[in-house]
Structures are given as C-alpha cells and as structure tokens.
C-alpha atoms as one frame of an Amber mdcrd trajectory, in Angstrom:
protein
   0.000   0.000   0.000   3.124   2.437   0.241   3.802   1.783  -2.786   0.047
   2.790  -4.417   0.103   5.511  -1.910   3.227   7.137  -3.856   1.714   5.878
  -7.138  -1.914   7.312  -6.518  -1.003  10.800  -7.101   0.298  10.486 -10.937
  -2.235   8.056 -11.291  -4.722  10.265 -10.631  -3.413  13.327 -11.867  -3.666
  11.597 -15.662  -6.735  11.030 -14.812  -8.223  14.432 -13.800  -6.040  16.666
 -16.256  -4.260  17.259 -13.154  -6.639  18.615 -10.813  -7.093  15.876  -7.940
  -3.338  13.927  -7.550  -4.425  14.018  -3.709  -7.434  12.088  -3.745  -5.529
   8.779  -4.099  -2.868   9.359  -1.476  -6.216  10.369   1.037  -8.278   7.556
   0.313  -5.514   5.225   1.167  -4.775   7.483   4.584  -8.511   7.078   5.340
  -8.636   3.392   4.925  -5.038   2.434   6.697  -3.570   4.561   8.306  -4.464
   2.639  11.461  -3.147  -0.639   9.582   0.507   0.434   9.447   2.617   3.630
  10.117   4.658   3.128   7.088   1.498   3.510   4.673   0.228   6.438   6.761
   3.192   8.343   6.744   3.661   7.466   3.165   0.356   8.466   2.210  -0.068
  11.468   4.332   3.104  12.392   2.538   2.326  12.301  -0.673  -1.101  13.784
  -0.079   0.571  16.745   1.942   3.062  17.334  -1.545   0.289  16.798  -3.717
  -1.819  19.351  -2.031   0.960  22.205  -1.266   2.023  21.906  -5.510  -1.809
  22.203  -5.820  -2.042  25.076  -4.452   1.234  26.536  -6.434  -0.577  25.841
  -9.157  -3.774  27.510  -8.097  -1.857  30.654  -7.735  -0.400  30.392 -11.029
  -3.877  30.107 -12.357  -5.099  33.291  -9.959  -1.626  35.403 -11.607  -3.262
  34.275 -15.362  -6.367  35.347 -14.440  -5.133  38.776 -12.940  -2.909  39.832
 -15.962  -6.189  38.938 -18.105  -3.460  36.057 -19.860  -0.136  38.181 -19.643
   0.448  36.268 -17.087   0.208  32.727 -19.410   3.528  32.492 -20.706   5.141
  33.296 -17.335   3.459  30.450 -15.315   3.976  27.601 -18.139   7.273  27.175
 -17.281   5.831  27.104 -13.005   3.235  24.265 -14.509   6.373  21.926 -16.195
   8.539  22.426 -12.926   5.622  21.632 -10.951   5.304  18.499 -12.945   8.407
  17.623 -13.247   8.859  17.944  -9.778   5.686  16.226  -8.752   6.530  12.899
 -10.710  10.488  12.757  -9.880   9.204  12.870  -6.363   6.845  10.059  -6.851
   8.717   7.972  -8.369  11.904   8.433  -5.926   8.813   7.871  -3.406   7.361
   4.650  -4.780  11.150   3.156  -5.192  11.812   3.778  -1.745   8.224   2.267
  -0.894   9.390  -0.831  -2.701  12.276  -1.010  -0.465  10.096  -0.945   2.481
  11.053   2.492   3.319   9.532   5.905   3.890   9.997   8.867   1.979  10.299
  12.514   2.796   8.559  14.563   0.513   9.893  17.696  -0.142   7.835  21.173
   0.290   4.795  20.095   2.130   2.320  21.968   4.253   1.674  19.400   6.978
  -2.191  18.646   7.219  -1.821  14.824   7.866   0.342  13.109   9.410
C-alpha cells in the first residue's frame, strides 16, 4: 500500500487533467492509516506534496487570471517544474516504498500526518 500511496497521485493526476493527484494518497490514509505507520506516513506524505504543488498551481492560475493572460507564458514554465517535480518525487517515493522504506517529501504543508 506504500507503494500505491506514492503511485496514486500520478495516477490520478492523468486522470483528472491534473486537478485531484491528492485524492488517491487520502483515500488510502482514510482506509489504513491505522493498519501500518509506514502507509500512513507514506500516504499522508504524498497527499501533503500533492496538495501544497496544488495550491502553487492555483496561484499560477489566480496570476493568469489577474494579468487577463499576460500572465500565461510566465506560469507555463511554473506548470512543467511543478510536474516535473511532482513525478520525480513520486517515483523516488514509490522506489523507496518498494524497499520498504519511507519517503520525505519535499515542500509540504503538513495537514496529515
């Protein structure tokens, strides 16, 4: 379950054009993270990154919106580091996970743990 808590995220982000790469990594926190701490601090993780580049990219969307599109070619680059960063992370995550150990996620605003 580490493992598909690391994977959830780019898994779901495919699948929502991007929009909800939390919801896996929180649906596995509801459902065990009184099963094991590994897969709750891996999936709290993930969820916690997932949600802070979320919001990044809400306020790259909010400085388009602003400039009335100025803004556009500034924050494409912000979107491909974003994604960049999100899958490197998940993948270094879900090879650690396969390991049997936890990963740190990088720039997270800690709402689970």
């Amino acid at each position: 379950m580490m493992l598909l808590a690391h994977l959830s995220g780019p898994i779901a982000m495919v699948f929502s054009a991007g929009w909800l790469p939390f919801l896996g990594p929180l649906l596995i926190w509801l459902f065990y993270k009184d099963r094991s701490t590994a897969v709750r601090t891996a999936s709290a993780g993930a969820f916690n990154f997932n949600l802070s580049l979320g919001i990044v990219s809400i306020v790259l969307w909010i400085t388009v919106i602003l400039t009335l599109g100025i803004g556009f070619l500034w924050a494409i680059p912000g979107w491909i580091a974003i994604f960049v960063i999100q899958l490197w992370c998940h993948i270094k995550g879900a090879v650690r996970a396969a390991d049997g150990r936890v990963y740190e996620y990088p720039f997270q605003l800690r709402l689970l743990s």
